[in-house]
N, C-alpha and C positions, 0 to 999 in steps of 0.2 A: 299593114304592109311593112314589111322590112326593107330598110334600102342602106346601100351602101355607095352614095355616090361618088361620082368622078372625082371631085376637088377634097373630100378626103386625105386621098395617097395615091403616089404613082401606080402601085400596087392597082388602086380601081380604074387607073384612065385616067389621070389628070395631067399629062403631060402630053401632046401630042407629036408623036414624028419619033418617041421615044421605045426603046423594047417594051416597058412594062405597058403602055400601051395596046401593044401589038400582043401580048399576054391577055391582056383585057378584053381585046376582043374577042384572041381564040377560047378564054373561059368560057366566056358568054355563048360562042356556037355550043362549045362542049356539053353545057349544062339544058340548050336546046332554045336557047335565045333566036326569033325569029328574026331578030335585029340588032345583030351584033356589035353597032354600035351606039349604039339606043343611049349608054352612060356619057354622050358627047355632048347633049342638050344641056344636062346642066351641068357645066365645071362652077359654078360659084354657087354659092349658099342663097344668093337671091335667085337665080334661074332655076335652083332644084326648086324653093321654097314656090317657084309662083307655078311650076309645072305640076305640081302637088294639086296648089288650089285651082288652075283651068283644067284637069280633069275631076275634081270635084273629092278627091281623096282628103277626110275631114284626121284621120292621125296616120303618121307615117314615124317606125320606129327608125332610131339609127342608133347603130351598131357599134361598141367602140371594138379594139382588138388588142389583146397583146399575148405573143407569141414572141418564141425565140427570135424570130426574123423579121416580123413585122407589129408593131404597136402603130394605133392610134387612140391616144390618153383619154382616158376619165377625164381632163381637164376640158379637151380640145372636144371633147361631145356637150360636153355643160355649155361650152361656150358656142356650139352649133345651134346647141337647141332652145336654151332658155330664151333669145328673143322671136320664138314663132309657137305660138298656140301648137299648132297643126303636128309640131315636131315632137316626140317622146325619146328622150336620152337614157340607154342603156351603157353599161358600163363593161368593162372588161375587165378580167384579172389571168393573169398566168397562174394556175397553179401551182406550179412547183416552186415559183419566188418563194423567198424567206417573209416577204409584205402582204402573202392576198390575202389574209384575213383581215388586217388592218384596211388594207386599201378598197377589200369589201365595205366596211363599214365609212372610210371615207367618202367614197363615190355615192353611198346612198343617205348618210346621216348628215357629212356635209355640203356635196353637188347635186342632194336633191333627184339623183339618177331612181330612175323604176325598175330596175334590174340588173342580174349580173350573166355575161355573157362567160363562157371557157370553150376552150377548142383544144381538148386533151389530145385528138390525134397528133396536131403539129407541137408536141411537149419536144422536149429534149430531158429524158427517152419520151416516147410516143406514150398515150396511155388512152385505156380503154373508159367507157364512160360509167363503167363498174367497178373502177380501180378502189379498191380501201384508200388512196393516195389523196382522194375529192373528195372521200365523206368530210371532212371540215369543212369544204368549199359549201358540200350541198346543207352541210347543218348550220350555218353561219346565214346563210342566203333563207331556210327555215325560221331559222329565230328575226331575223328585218323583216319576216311576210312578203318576200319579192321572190318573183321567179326566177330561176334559170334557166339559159337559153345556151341550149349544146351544139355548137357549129361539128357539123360532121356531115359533109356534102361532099360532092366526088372532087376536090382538088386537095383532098387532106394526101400529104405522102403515101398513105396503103389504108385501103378503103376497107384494110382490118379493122384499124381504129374506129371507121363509120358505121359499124354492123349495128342495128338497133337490139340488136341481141347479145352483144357483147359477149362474156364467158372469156 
């Protein structure tokens, strides 16, 4: 399971009475959420972690991000996840920085992350998941043996970026 909980960033819900908030829930109708406020159970790392284990969910991944407008760190996932079994830390890199290939290799050589996330649509420019721009991304993420994990869901700026067909 992938989650990206509330107490993460405003961005998921973790403010209440707040806009992004109120973004949070209309994402969640958007994408077809039966319960659109479902990310309000857990805002803290002990309420996700125990809602995890009373439905009986034995790994749940999390998500880091970074993008021109919203990051949550390599750091701040290491340190969500390394104290719960249950929890597996993915990491993120912006590809167009001058650092993701180093910061690839940080997140997994020395935070122990299982993965590297990118979300080429919200780049600054946008970029398709075909782009010659990532082959270092996806050949870096080749040589550690770790997947990548391509966010392209319907809240990217133009759901060009998301086509699984790219071109």
């Amino acid at each position: 399971m992938r989650s990206r909980p509330s107490f993460l960033h405003d961005f998921y819900g973790a403010t209440q009475g707040t806009n992004e908030y109120e973004v949070a829930k209309w994402l969640n109708r958007r994408v077809g959420s039966k319960d659109d406020t479902h990310f309000t159970r857990s805002s803290t790392i002990e309420a996700f972690v125990e809602e995890v284990r009373e439905v009986g969910i034995t790994a749940a991944v999390v998500v880091g991000r970074d993008t021109p407008t919203l990051t949550t760190s390599n750091q701040q996932i290491f340190e969500i996840t390394t104290p719960y079994k249950e929890l597996i830390g993915i990491g993120s890199v912006d590809p167009q920085k001058s650092n993701a290939l180093a910061e690839i290799e940080h997140a997994v050589k020395q935070l122990g992350l299982v993965g590297i996330n990118i979300e080429p649509g919200f780049g600054n420019p946008p970029l398709k998941a075909d782009d010659p721009a990532l082959y270092p991304i996806y050949e870096a993420c080749d040589q550690l043996g770790i997947p990548i994990f391509l966010m392209s869901g319907p809240t990217t700026p133009s759901l060009e970026y998301a086509n699984p067909l790219c071109q």
